[in-house]
Steps between C-alpha positions, in 0.01 A plus 500: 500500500541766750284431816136650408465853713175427680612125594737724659205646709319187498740270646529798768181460581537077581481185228297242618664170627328201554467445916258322723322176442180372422377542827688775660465898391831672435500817640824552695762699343287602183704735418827389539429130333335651156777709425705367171897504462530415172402677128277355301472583121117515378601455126690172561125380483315413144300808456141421557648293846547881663119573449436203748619655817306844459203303433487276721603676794210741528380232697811380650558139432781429776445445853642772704448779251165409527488488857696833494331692180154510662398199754651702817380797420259594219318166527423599863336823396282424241253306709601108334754375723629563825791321686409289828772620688710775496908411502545577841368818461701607213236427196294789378170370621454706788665866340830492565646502218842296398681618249619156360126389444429819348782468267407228281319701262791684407765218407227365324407791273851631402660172504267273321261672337675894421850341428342307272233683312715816454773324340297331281295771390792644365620204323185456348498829369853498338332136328182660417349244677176729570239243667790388728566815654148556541449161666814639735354832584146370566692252782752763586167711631366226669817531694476848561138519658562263743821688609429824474145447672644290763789785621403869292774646320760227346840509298404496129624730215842544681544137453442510149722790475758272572632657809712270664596747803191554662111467404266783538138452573170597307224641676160241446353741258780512246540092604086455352583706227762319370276194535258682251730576276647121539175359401419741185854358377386163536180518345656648237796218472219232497322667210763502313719226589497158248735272736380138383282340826704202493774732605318707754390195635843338612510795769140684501317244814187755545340566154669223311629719206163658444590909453119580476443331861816734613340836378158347687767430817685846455154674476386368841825611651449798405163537606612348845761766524226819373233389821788514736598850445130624511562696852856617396422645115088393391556689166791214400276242658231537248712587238692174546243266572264605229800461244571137658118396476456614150857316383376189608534320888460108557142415481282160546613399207908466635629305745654593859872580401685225729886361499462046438838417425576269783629757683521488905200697669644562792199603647492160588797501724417786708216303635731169540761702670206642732589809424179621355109501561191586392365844581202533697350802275537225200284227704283725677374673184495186252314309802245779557421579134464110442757513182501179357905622384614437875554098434720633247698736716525345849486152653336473822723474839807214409527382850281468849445832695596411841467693844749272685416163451129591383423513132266823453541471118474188324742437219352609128197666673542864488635754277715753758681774369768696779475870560773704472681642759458282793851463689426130419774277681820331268389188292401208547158656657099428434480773229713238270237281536255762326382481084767489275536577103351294230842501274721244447904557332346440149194725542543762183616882643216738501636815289148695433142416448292557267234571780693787624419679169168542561530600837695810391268546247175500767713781728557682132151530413394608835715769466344577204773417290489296119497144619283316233270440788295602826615404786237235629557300185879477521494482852305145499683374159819562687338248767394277292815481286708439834326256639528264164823586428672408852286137449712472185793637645472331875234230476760240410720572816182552804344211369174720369338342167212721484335870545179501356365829332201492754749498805705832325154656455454423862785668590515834266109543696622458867396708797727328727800719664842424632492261778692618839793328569567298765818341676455161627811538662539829648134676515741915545520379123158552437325800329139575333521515109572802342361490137093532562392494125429206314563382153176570318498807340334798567384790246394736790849453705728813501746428317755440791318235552486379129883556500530265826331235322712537182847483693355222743418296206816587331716435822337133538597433085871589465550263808821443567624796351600719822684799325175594325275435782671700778548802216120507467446461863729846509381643239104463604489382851305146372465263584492615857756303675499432859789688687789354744452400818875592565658785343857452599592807220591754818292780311621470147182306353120587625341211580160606356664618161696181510843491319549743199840368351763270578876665608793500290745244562865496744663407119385745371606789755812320538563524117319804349418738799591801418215494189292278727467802742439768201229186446319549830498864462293401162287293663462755773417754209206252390353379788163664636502429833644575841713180483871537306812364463592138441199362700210257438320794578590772216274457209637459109364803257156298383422397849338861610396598832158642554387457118186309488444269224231717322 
């Protein structure tokens, strides 16, 4: 078989090669080490085998395209994790940006994930394999969010033109279009598709063969997709949203959708290789609010916090999160000594939660929108069903047997607020909270203050998902994050807007830069702000400048 056309882009782009060890990051030479020499021929593989990949690698399952698809870059933004150090000075941490730790996203989009689910979309359809192509296009936009939200404009229908010369880029707008139209098509293949779940099941590792979970999964997508474009087009918003709600979303009575198949979370390894932290917006708002979820999330500090010789910080006696942004010095330093992850290699891969639905659904019916539901209500349900879903999920792994109904009450009626944070080591660290609001609701708050609750609440649930959580941050400003102390970005990203989008990668201007530059122009064309060009600066379409949130 002739060498598939967008491998052809993909392995442009970089294959991932194993490097590094168990206790060592590999970080030198990205680029140049995860690029493949040879073909490889998809079909050679028992049919339901090629679903795996796709699947799977939404969350990628191997160690440096994890590292690469999110943990240097994304993860940092989001307000979970945050890297101790900063490679010298060449991480992202502090704003200036490298283009090899921004360009993770990419090879693992087209290569993994788009090289895959395009291809067998099509062969699905020439089979009339309906509900398979449906489960493809539901992951295929999975893909597609994160990377188009993460850089703006992307490569997409030229690719499945076919065009093996050069790929063209879609502005955001026509990107989240086709996402619509990806999902309708789906919902549609899972209503009518009669693939036996025995079959499905050999390949399908998030709903188990169950098509009327997948419309419920789809749905929520969809919904996820409608809130983010409220700014940018309000009219599709509702339009979208309402249609999701009324097909169906995951409720209490589903499960979180997560990936147990023995895969490697790699998670894990980040933390091992001391490449990775906790973030001190996590700590400082779990800590203040008193969520009983935090056990779940964090362990306290792993080692003695020392000032010479002097411990200052017992071991396993504090839960310290690092801010970003603080020209902290190459590892090993104090800040690897701070809280680390509660994951382990065989922890399950978060993929959504069914908590998330009713968060979207609270910020719906505030707007006024069809959400089978006022606000309050699915506001503290979404609570509730977080906290007793991560004890399912987590409890196992941090060691926690037991939330009791009383302490979640507790919890949904707080009126305590974001605790300041505070650097054992280096006190310039410090800074007063930002997020003054607690987590008991109020009917007489504006609703900007309503909607700061809702995303709050919603940012602390999808924990660790960091694509979703730094989009929402964008998208509504919540939950407030506290800024760099460094901004190394020599103008290009304002520290008080924080960074907007990550910047296209050397590959891909060595490769496909003649359409990457028409691509910039498109993402000039969108962007509602001062800030353009290829900067962390420039905002993506949905991300608009001086629009308030009502």
């Amino acid at each position: 078989m002739k060498l598939n056309i967008l491998f052809k882009y993909a392995a442009a782009l970089g294959l991932t090669i194993a490097c590094g060890t168990m206790v060592v990051g590999c970080t030198d030479n990205f680029e140049e080490l995860n690029t493949n020499k040879y073909e490889v021929d998809p079909d050679n593989m028992p049919f339901e085998a090629q679903f795996i990949e796709p699947i799977t690698y939404v969350y990628a399952p191997q160690q440096n395209m994890f590292q690469f698809w999110t943990n240097l870059s994304v993860d940092l933004f989001g307000g979970y994790f945050m890297t101790p150090h900063n490679f010298g000075g060449n991480g992202n941490v502090d704003y200036n940006l490298n283009r090899g730790f921004c360009g993770g996203m990419y090879e693992n989009f087209y290569l993994h994930i788009f090289n895959n689910t395009r291809r067998l979309i099509n062969a699905c359809e020439e089979k009339g394999i309906k509900d398979y192509a449906a489960v493809m296009r539901v992951v295929q936009v999975y893909g597609m969010l994160m990377m188009t939200d993460a850089y703006g404009p992307i490569a997409y229908q030229s690719v499945l033109d076919g065009n093996d010369v050069a790929f063209a880029y879609d502005t955001q707008e026509s990107v989240y279009n086709s996402m619509f139209t990806l999902l309708d098509e789906a919902i549609e293949g899972f209503k009518n598709g009669n693939s036996a779940v025995s079959d499905m099941q050999q390949f399908d590792y998030w709903c188990k063969g169950d098509r009327s979970l997948w419309v419920k999964v789809a749905n929520q997508f969809k919904l996820r997709i409608a809130m983010r474009i409220v700014k940018a087009n309000p009219t599709l918003a509702k339009q979208k949203a309402e249609e999701a709600v009324a097909g169906g979303v995951l409720t209490s009575a589903d499960k979180d959708i997560l990936i147990d198949q023995g895969l490697s979370n790699e998670l894990t390894r980040m933390f091992e290789w001391g490449d990775c932290g906790i973030n001190a917006n996590l700590v400082t708002i779990m800590e203040g609010y008193k969520d009983p979820r935090i056990a779940l999330y964090i362990t306290k500090n792993t080692n003695d916090i020392k000032d010479g010789d002097k411990v200052i910080v017992a071991k396993g006696t504090q839960y310290l999160g690092i801010r970003g942004g603080c020209n902290l010095p190459n590892k090993p330093n104090q800040w690897g000594n701070f809280s680390s992850v509660v994951c382990s290699y065989s922890t399950p891969f978060p993929v959504m939660k069914v908590a998330e639905s009713y968060f979207l659904r609270a910020e719906g019916a505030l707007r006024g929108w069809s959400m089978g539901g006022n606000a309050k209500d699915l506001y503290e349900e979404g609570i509730r069903l977080s906290i007793k879903n991560e004890l399912k999920y987590k409890g196992v792994y941090a060691g926690v047997t037991s939330i009791t109904d009383e302490e979640i009450d507790a919890y949904i009626n707080g009126t305590s607020i974001q605790a300041d944070f505070v650097d054992p080591v280096d006190a310039k660290n410090s800074i007063k909270a930002m997020n003054t609001i607690p987590v008991k609701w109020n009917d007489g708050a504006s609703n900007e203050e309503k909607l700061q609750r809702i995303i709050t609440q919603k940012w602390i649930a999808n924990f660790p998902l960091s694509t979703e959580a730094w989009a929402e941050y964008r998208r509504t400003g919540y939950p407030k994050l506290f800024p760099n102390r460094v901004n190394s970005s020599n103008g290009t990203i304002d520290t008080d807007e924080q960074i907007r989008r990550l910047i296209y990668s050397n590959i891909e201007i060595n490769t496909n830069n003649i359409e990457l530059q028409k691509g910039i122009e498109l993402l000039n064309q969108e962007a509602s702000s001062s800030f353009k060009g290829d900067i962390g600066g420039t905002r993506v379409w949905w991300d608009k400048a001086n629009v308030g949130n009502f």
